[in-house]
N, C-alpha and C positions, 0 to 999 in steps of 0.2 A: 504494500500500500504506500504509495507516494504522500498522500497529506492523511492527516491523522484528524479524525472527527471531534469536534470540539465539545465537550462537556464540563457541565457543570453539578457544583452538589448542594443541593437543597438541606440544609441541617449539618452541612460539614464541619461544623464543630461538636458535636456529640460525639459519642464510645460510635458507633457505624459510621456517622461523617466521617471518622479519624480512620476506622480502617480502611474506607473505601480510596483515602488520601495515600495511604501505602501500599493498597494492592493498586494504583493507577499510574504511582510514581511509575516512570520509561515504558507503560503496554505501549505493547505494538502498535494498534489501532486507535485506543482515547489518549486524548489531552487535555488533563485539567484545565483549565481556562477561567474559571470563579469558582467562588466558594460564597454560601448565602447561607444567614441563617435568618433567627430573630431581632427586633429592633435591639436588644440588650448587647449585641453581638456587630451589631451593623457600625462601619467605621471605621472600626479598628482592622491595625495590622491582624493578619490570624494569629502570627504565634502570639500576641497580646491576649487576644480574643480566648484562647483556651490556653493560659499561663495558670501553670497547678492543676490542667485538668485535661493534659495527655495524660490517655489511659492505654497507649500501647507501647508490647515490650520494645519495640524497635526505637529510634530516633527521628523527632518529625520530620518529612524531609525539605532538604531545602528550598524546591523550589515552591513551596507554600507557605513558607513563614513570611513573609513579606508580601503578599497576598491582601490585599483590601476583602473585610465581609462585607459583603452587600445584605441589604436588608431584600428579603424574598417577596414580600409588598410591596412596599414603596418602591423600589429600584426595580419592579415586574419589567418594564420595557424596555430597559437597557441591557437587563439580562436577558430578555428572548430574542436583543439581536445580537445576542453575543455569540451561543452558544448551537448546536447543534441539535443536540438531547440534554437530558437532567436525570441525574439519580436522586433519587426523592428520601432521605433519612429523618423526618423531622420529626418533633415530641410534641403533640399538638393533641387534641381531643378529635376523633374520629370524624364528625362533621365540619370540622377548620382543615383537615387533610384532605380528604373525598373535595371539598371545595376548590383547596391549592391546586391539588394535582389536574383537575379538570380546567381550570383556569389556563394551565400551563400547557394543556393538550389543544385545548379551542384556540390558544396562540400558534400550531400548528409547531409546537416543540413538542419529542415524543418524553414517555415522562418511563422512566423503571424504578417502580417503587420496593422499597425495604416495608413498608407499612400493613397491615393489615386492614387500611379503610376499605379499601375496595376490591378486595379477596372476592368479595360474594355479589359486586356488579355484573350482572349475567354477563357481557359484553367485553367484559375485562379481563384475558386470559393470566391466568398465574401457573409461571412455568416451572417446572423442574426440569431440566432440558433434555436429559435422557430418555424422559419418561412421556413426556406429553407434547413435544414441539410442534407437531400439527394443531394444537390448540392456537397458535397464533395467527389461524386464519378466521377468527374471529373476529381480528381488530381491521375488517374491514368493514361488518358492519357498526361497529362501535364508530367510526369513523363517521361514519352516515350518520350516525343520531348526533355525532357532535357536530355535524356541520365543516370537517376539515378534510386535507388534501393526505397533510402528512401527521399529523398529530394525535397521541394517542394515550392510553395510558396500559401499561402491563406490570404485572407485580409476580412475585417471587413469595411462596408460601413461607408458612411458620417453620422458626428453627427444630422444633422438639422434633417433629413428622418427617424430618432428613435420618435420620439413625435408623428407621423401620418402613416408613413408604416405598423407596428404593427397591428393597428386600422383597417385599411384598409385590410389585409392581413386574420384578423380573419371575418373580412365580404363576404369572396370570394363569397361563394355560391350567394350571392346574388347579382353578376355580378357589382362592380362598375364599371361606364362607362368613368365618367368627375370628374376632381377634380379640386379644384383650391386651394391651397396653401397657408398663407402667416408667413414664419415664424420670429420670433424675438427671435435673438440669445446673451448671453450671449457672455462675453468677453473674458472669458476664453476660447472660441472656438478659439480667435486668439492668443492662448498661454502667455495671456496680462493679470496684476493687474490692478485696476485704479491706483496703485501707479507709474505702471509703460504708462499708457494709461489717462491722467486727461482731457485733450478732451471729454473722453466719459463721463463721471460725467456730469447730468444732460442736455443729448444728445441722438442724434438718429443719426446714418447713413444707407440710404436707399440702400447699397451697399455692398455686400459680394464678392471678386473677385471669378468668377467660382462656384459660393453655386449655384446659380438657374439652370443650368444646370445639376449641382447634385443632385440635390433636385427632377428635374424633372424625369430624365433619372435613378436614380437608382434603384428605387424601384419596375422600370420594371424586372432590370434585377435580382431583389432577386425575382419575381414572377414567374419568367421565367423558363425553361426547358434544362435536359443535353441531348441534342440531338448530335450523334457522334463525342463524345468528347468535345463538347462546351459549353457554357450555350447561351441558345437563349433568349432574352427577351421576356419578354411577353409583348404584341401589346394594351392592355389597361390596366387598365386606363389609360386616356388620362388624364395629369397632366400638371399645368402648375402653379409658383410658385415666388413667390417675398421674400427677405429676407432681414432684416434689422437686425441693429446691434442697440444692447438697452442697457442702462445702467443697466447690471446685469451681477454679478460677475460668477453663475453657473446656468444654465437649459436653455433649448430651447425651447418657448413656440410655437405651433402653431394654428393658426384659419384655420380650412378645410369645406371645401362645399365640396359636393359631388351628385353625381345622378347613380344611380341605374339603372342595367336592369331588375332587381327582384326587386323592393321597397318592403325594411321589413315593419315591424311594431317598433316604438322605443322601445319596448320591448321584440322585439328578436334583435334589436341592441345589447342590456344591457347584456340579457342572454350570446351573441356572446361572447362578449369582457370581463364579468364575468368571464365564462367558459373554455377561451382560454388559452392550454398550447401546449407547444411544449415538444422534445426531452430535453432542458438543465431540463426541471421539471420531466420527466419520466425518466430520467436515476439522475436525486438528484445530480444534480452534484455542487461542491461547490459554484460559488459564483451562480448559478439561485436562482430567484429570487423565492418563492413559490406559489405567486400569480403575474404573470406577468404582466394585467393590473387590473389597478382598476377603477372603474364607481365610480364617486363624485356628489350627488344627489345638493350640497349645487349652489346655482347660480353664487357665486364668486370663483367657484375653479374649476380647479385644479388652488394654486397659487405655483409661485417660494418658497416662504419663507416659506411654510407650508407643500406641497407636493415634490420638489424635490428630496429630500433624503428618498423618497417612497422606501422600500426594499432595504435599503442599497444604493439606488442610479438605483439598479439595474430593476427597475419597473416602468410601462408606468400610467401615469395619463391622467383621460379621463373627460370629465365634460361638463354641458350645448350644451349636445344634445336636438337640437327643430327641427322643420320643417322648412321651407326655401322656401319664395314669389319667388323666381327663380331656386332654387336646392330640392334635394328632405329632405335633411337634411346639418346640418351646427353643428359641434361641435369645443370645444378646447383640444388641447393635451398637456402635458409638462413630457421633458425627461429629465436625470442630462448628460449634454453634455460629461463629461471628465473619466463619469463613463462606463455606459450603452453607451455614445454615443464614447467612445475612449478606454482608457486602460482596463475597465473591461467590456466590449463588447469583445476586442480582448483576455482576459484572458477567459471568458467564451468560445469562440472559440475554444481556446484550448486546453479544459476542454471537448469539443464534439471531436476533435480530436483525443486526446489521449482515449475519453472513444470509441471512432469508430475504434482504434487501427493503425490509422494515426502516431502518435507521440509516438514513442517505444524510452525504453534507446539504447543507443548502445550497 
């Protein structure tokens, strides 16, 4: 690629702004170009703007500290001619995002949200890329209701449902029926250090607000169907899911049960989940991962501290599949939440995007 498309990041001072600032430093294809947050934020140099609250282990890089924030209101029209697309990270109340991001779409800027507002807009495809990438030909009718050329909005599911969807998603053929769920999530899902969370140090809270409803309901709808114009869920598995909050800084581990309408053999589970790639692996796009999940033969793994950062972060760890006195199998999954399950989930997104010819310069 000769010139490199220009983006911008909605909330690039938060815990996902700031990753999405490090997984963009030198890609091949984006170039940061602004950084926008809230009026609190707008002004200032960035490294000013988040002094005492880089929350990543790396070093911010240089070419952002020096970085004017723009306020994401006020500064709306200088920033949609600035920029090509926008990754969307912001902390806002559900009907002030759904608002931003569609604002930014009818400006005929396409929009890839971290957020959860508009997961559940029939029209608004939420990709996993491996798993569902014909779901993006949805946003041509979404396009139609918004009244634009190129403008659009897509989002990238919940972090929890990256550890076990995947898993689940490469089993299709063989009909799973019932799942049961239980995940234990990293802190940094709630955009938190323990520097800044010391409650959690040597703790469990059996509560994530609104995770189990996402955990349960989302993975239908990446299974699911673009039927006239919408995306339809898909009606099974029937899922149902608990999640706790664990003392650990990155990855979301989860325990799945499962039952079958086809019961494999566990060795065409292995071969399944070996074998499995999608479109980010056949079209080589930058950050896919090249082996998307891995099977870990050893009994204590997959663990946080040894498997997380599997493929860059960007690869599903799979382990201690057995058979199951009530289910037909029962194994553990662990994903890196902030990577695969936030900012480089939604960078890969857009990396299918622009390779689908969705995200063109202007």
């Amino acid at each position: 690629m000769s010139e490199k498309l220009r983006v911008g990041i909605l909330g690039g001072t938060g815990m996902v702004g700031q990753r999405f600032i490090t997984l963009l430093e030198n890609h091949p294809w984006f170039d940061v170009v602004l950084v926008a947050a809230s009026g609190r934020s707008a002004g200032k140099l960035y490294e000013d703007a988040v002094e005492g609250r880089w929350k990543m282990q790396t070093a911010m890089p240089e070419f952002v500290k020096k970085m004017p924030v723009y306020d994401m209101d006020k500064d709306f029209d200088e920033i949609v001619s600035k920029v090509d697309f926008v990754f969307c990270a912001v902390n806002m109340p559900k009907a002030e995002i759904k608002a931003l991001e569609e604002r930014y779409a009818k400006a005929e800027v396409p929009v890839v949200s971290n957020n959860s507002a508009n997961r559940w807009t029939p029209d608004v495809p939420m990709i996993l890329p491996e798993v569902n990438p014909e779901h993006t030909k949805v946003i041509e009718a979404q396009k139609k209701r918004l009244g634009t050329t190129r403008g659009f909005i897509a989002v990238k599911p919940n972090c929890s449902i990256q550890s076990y969807a995947p898993a689940l998603a490469a089993l299709k053929e063989f009909e799973p029926k019932l799942v049961v769920a239980t995940t234990y999530q990293a802190i940094s899902g709630a955009g938190k250090t323990f520097e800044q969370w010391p409650e959690m140090v040597e703790n469990i809270i059996p509560y994530i607000g609104g995770e189990e409803e996402k955990s349960e309901k989302e993975p239908l709808r990446i299974l699911g169907t673009v039927e006239n114009g919408e995306i339809v869920p898909a009606a099974e598995p029937v899922i149902t899911c608990q999640c706790l909050r664990v003392p650990v800084l990155d990855g979301h581990t989860a325990a799945v049960f499962v039952n079958f309408g086809k019961k494999p053999t566990k060795e065409q589970i292995i071969e399944k989940w070996r074998n499995f790639k999608g479109a980010p692996q056949e079209l080589d796009l930058p950050s896919a991962p090249k082996q998307f999940i891995q099977y870990l033969e050893e009994d204590d793994r997959p663990q946080v501290k040894l498997d997380v950062n599997y493929e860059h972060g960007m690869g599903i760890s799979l382990g201690r599949l057995r058979e199951d006195s009530v289910f037909d199998y029962k194994f553990v999954g662990l994903s890196h939440n902030t990577l695969r399950g936030a900012a480089g989930g939604a960078v890969l997104c857009a990396e299918l995007l622009k390779a689908q010819g969705y995200i063109t310069a202007k």
